[in-house]
TORDO-599664 format. One record per residue: x negated, y, z of N, C-alpha, C in turn; residue number from 1; residue in three letters. Coordinates in Angstrom, 3 decimals, always signed. Each point is the difference from the previous one (the first is absolute). Layout:
{{X, Y, Z}, {X, Y, Z}, {X, Y, Z}, NUM, "Ala"}
...
END
This chain:
{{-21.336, -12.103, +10.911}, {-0.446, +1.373, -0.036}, {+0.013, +0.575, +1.416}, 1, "Unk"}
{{-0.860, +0.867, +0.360}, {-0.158, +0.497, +1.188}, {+0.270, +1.741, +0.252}, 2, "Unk"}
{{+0.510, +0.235, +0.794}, {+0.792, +1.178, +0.254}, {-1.389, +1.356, -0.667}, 3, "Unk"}
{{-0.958, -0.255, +0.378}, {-1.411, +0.481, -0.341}, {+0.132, -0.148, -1.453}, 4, "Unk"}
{{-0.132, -0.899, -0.941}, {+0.334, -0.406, -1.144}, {+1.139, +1.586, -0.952}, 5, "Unk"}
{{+0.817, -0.913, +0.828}, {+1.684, +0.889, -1.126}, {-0.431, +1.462, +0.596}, 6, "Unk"}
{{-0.713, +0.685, +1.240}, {-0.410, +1.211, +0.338}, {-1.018, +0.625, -1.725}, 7, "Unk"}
{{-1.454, -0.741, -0.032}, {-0.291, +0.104, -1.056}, {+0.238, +0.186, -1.315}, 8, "Unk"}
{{+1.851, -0.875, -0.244}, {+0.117, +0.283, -1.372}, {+1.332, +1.094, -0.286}, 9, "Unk"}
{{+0.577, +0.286, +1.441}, {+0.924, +0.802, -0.361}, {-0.409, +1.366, +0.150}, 10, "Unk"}
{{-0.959, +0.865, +0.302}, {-0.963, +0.694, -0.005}, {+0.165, +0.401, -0.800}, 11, "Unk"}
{{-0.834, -0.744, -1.339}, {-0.250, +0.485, -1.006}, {+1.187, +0.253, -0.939}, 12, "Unk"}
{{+0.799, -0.962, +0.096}, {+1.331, +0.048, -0.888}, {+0.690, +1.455, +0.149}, 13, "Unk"}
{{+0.038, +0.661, +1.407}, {+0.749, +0.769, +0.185}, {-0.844, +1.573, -0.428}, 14, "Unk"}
{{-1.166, -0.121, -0.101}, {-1.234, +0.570, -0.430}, {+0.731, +0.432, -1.481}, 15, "Unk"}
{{+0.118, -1.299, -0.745}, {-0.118, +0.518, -1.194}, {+1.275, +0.024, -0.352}, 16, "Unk"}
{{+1.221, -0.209, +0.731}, {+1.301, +1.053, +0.107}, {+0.069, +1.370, -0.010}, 17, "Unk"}
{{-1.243, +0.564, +0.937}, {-0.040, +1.553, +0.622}, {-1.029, +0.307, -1.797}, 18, "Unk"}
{{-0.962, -0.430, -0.828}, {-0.795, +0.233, -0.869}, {+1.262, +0.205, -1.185}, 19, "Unk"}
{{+0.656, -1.172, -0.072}, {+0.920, +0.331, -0.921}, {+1.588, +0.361, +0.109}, 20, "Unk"}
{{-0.034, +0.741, +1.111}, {+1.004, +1.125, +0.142}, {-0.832, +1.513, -0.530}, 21, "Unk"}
{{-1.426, -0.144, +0.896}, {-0.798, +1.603, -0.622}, {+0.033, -0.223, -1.456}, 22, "Unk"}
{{-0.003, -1.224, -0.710}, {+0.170, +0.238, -1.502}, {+1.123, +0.349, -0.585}, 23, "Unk"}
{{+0.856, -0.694, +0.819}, {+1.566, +0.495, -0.432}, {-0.002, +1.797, +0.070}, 24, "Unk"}
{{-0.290, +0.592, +0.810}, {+0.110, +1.636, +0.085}, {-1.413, +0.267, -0.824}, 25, "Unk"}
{{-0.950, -0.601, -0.097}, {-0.852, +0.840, -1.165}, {+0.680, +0.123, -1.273}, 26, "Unk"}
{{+0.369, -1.426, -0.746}, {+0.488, +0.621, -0.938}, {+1.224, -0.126, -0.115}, 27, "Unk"}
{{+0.856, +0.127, +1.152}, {+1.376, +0.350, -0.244}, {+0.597, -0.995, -0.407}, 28, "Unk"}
{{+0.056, -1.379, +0.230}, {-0.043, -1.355, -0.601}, {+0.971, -0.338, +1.273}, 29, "Unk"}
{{+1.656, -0.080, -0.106}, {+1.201, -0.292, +1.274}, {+0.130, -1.553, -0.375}, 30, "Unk"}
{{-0.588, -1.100, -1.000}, {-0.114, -1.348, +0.064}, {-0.786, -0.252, +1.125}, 31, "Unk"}
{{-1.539, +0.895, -0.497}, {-0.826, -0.468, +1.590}, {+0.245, +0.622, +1.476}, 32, "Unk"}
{{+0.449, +1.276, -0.013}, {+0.212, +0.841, +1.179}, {+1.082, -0.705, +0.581}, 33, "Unk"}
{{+1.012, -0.274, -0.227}, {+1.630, -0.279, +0.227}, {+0.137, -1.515, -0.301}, 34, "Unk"}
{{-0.524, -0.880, -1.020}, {+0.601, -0.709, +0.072}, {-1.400, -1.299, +0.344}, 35, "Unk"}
{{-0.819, -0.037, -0.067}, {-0.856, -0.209, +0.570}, {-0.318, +0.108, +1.205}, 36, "Unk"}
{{-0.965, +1.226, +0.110}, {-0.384, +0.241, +1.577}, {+1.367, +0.043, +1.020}, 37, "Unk"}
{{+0.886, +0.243, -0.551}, {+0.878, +0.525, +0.797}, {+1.054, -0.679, +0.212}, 38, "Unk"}
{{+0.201, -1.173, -1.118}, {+0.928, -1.003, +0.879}, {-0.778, -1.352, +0.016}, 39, "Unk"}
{{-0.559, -0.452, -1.330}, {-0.219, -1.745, +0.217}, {-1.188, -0.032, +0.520}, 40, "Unk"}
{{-1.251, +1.061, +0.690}, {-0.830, -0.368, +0.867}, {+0.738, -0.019, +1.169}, 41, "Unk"}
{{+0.566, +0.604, +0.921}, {+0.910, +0.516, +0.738}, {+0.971, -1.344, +0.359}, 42, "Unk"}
{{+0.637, -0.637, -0.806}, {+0.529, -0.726, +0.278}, {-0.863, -1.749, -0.151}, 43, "Unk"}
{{-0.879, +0.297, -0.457}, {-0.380, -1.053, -0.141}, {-0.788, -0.514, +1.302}, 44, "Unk"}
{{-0.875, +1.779, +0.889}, {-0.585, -0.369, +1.395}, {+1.305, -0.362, +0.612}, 45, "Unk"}
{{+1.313, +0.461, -0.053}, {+1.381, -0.155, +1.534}, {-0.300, -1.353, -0.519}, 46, "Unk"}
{{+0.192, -0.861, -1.371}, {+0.504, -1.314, -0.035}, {-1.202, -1.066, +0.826}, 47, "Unk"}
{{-1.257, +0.885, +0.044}, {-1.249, -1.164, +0.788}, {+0.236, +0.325, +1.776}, 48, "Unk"}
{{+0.419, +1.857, +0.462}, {+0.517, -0.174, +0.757}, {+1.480, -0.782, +0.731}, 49, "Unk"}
{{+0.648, -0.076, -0.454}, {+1.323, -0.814, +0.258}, {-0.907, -1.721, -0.043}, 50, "Unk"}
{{-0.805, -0.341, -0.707}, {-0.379, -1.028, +0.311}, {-1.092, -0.236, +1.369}, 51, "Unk"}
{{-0.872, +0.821, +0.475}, {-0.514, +0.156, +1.218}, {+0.840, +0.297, +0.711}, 52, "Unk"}
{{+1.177, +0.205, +0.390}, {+1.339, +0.720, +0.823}, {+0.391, -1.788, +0.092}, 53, "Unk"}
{{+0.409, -0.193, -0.662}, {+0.267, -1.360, -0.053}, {-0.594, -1.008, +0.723}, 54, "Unk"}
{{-1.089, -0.303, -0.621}, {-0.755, -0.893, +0.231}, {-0.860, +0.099, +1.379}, 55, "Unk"}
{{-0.078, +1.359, +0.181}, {-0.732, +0.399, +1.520}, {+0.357, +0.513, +1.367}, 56, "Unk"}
{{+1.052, +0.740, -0.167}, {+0.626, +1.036, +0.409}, {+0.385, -0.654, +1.585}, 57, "Unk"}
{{+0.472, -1.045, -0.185}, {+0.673, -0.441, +1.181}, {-0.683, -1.081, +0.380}, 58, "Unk"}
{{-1.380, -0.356, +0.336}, {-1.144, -0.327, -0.052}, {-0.446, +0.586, +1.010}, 59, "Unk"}
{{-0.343, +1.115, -0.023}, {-0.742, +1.793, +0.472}, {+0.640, -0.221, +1.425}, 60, "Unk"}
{{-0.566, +0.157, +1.217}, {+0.034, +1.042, +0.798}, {+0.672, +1.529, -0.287}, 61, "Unk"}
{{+0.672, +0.289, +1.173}, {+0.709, +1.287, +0.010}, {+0.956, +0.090, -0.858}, 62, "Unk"}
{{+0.496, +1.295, -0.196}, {+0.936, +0.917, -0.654}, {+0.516, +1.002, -0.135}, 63, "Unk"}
{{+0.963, +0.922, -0.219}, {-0.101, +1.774, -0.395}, {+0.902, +0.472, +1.095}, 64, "Unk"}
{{+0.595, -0.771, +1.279}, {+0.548, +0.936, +1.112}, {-1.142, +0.882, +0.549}, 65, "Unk"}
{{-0.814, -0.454, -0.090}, {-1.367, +0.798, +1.197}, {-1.299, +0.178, -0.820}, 66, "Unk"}
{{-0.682, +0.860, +0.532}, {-1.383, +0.488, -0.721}, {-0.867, -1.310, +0.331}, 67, "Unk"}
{{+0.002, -0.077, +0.882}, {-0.557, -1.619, +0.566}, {+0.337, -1.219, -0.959}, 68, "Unk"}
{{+0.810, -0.149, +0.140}, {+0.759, -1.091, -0.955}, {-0.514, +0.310, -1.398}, 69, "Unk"}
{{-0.029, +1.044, -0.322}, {-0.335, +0.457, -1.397}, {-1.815, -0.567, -0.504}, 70, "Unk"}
{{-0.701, +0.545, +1.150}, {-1.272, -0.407, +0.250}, {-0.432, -1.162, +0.037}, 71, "Unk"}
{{+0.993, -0.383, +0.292}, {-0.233, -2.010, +0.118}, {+0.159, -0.751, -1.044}, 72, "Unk"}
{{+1.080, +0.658, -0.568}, {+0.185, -0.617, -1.799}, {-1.127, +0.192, -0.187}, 73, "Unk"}
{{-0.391, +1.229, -0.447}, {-1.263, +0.341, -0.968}, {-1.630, -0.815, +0.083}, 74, "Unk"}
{{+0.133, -0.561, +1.276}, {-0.694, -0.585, +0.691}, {-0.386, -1.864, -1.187}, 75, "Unk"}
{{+1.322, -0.208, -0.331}, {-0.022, -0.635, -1.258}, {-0.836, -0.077, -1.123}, 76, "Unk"}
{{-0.771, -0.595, -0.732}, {-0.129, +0.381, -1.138}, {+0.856, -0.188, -0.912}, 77, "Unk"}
{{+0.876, -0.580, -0.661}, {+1.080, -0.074, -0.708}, {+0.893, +0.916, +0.193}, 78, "Unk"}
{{+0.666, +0.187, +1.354}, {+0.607, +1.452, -0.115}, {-0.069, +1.346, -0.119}, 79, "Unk"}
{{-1.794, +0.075, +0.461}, {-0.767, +1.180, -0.473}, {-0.139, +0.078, -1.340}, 80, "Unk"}
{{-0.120, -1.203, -0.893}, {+0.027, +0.017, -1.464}, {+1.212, +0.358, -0.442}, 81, "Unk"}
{{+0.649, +0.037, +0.529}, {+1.489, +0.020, -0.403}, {+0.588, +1.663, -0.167}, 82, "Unk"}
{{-0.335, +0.277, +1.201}, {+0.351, +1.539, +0.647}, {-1.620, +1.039, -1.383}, 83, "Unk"}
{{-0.606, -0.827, -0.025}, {-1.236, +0.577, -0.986}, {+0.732, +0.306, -1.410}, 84, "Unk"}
{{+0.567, -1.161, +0.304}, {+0.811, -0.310, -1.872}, {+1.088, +1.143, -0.052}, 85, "Unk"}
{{+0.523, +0.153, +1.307}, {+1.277, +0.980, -0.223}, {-0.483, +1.400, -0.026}, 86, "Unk"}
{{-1.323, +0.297, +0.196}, {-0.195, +1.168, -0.046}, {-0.138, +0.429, -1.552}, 87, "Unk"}
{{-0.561, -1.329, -0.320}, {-0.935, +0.185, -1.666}, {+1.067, +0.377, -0.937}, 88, "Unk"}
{{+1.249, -0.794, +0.154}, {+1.225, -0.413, -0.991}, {+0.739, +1.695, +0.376}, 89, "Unk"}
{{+0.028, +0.415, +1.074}, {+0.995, +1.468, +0.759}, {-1.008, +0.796, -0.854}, 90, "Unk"}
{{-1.235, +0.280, +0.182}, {-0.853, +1.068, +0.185}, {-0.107, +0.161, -1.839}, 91, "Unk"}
{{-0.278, -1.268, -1.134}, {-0.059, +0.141, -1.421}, {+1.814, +0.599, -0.011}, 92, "Unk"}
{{+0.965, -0.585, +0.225}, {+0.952, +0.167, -0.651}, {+0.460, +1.840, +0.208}, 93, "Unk"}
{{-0.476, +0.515, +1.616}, {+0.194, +1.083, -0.043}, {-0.432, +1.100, -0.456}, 94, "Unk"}
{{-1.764, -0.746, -0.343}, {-0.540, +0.485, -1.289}, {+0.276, +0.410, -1.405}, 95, "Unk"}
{{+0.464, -0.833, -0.017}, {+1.316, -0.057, -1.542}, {+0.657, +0.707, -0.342}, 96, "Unk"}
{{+0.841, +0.192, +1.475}, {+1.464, +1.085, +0.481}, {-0.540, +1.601, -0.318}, 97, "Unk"}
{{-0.853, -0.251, +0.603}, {-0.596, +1.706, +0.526}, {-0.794, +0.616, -1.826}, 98, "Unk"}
{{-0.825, -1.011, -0.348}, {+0.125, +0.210, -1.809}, {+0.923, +0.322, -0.580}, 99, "Unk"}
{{+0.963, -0.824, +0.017}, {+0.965, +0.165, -0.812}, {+1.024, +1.182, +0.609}, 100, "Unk"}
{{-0.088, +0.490, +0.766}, {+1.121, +1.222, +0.469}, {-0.856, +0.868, -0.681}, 101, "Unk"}
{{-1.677, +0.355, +0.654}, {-0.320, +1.181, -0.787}, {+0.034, -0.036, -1.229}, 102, "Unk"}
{{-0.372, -0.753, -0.682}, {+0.194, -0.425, -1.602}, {+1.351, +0.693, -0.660}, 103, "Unk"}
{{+1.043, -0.330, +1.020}, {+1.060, +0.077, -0.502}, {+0.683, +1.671, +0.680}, 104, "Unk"}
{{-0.781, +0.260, +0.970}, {+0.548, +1.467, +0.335}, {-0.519, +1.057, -0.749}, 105, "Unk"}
{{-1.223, -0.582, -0.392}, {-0.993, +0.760, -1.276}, {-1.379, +1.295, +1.043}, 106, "Unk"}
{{+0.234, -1.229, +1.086}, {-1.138, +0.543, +1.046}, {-1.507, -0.104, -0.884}, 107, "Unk"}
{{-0.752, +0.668, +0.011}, {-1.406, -0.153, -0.302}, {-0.388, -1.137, +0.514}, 108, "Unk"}
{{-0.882, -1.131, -1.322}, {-0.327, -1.521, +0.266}, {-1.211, +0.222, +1.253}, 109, "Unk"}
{{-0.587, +1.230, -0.231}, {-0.969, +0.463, +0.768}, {+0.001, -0.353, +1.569}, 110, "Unk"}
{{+1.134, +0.284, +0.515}, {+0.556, -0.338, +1.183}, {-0.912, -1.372, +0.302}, 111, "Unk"}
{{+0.645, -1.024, -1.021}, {-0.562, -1.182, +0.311}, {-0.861, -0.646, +0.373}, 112, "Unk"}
{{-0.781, +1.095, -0.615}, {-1.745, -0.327, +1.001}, {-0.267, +0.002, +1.195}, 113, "Unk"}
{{+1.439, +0.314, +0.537}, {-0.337, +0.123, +1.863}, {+0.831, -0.640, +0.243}, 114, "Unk"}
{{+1.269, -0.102, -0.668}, {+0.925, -0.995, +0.473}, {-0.313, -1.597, -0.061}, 115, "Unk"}
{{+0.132, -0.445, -1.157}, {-0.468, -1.163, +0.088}, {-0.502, -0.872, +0.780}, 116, "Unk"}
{{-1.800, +0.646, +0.003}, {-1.159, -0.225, +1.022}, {+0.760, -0.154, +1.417}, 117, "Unk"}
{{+0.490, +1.312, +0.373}, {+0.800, -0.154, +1.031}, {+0.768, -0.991, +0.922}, 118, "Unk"}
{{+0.958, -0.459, -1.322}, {+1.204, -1.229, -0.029}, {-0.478, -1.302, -0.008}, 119, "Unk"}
{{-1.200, +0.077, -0.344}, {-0.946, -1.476, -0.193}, {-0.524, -0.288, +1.732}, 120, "Unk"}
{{-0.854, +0.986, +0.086}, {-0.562, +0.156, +1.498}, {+1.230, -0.246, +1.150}, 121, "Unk"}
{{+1.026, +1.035, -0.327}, {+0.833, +0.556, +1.522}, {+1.096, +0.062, -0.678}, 122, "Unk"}
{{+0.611, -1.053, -0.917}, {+1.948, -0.138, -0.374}, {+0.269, +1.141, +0.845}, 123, "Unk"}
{{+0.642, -0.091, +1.224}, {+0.814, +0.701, -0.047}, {-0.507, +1.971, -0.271}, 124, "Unk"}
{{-1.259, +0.156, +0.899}, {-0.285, +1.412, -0.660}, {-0.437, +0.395, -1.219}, 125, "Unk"}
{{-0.080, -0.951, -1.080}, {-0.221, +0.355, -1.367}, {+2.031, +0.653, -0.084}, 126, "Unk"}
{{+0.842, -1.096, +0.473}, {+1.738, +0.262, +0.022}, {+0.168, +1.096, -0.023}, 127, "Unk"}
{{-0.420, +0.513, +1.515}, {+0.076, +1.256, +1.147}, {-0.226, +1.329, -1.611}, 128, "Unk"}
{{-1.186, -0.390, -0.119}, {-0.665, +1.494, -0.854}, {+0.693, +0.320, -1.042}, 129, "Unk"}
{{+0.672, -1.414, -0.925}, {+0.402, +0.489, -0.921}, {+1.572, +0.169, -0.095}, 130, "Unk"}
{{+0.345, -0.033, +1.760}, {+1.377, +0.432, -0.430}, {+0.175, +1.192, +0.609}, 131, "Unk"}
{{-1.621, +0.873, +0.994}, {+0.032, +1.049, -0.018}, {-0.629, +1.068, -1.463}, 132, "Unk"}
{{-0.474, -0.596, -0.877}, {-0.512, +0.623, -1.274}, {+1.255, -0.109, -0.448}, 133, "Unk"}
{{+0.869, -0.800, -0.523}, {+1.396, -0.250, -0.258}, {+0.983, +0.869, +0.540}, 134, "Unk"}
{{-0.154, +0.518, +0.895}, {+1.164, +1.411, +0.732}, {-0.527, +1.384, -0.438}, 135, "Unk"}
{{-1.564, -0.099, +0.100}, {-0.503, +0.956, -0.497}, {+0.314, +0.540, -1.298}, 136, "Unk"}
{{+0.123, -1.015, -1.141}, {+0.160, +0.345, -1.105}, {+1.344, +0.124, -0.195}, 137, "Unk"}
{{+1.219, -0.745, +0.157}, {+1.230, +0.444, +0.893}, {+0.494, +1.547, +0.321}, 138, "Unk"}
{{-1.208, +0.138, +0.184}, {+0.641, +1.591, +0.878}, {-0.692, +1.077, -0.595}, 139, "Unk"}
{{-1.489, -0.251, -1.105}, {-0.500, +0.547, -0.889}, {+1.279, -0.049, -1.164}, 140, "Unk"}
{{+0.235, -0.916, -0.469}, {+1.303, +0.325, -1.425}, {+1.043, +0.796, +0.576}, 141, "Unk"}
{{+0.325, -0.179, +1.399}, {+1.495, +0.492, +0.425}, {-0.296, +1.570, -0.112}, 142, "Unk"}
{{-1.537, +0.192, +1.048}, {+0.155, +1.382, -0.243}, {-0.247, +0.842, -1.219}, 143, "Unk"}
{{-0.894, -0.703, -1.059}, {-0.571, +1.139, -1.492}, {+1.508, +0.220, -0.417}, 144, "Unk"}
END
């Protein structure tokens, strides 16, 4: 298999992690939101990452003292697949997280339509927003 290859199929896998987490919050379904999207896709990309970490890692050019060094890994394809994978496996699971808090703070699912999208695109500023919507509402109950 070629680094191009496993690029192609983990794509989609993580695709339809992010499809069936939005199903998990459509209909309120915490098998698919939580235990699904949110752990055994999730863990199932770390377990293909830990195997590119493995198998590649020390292979690669560079490493994480220097921006340079950093650049040189990536320079890899296997470790760029790798660092790809860790975004996919971080970015669904925090997807998950950020569902399941509003779910559970009893934030409007509504939110989600920006969050999500967000968390898919830009992990960490889908994070950012909803733990400033999260203070917001915080400080909406504290004060009524």
């Amino acid at each position: 298999m070629t680094a191009d290859l496993a690029f192609s199929i983990v794509n989609p896998v993580a695709l339809v992690g992010w499809l069936v987490l939005a199903a998990g919050v459509i209909w309120a379904k915490p098998l698919l939101r939580d235990v699904i999207a949110g752990a055994a896709m999730p863990i199932a990309l770390s377990g293909f990452y830990v195997v590119l970490i493995g198998a590649f890692f020390f292979k690669a050019d560079g490493g994480f003292d220097t921006l340079a060094h950093v650049q040189l890994l990536f320079t890899n394809k296997w470790a760029a697949l790798a660092g790809w994978v860790h975004y996919l496996a971080f970015d669904l699971m925090t997807g998950a997280i950020v569902a399941r808090e509003v779910m559970r703070l009893g934030i409007s699912r509504l939110f989600l339509i920006v969050l999500l999208p967000l968390t898919f695109m830009f992990g960490p500023a889908g994070y950012f927003a909803f733990m400033i919507l999260r203070l917001a509402f915080s400080k909406t109950e504290i004060s009524a």
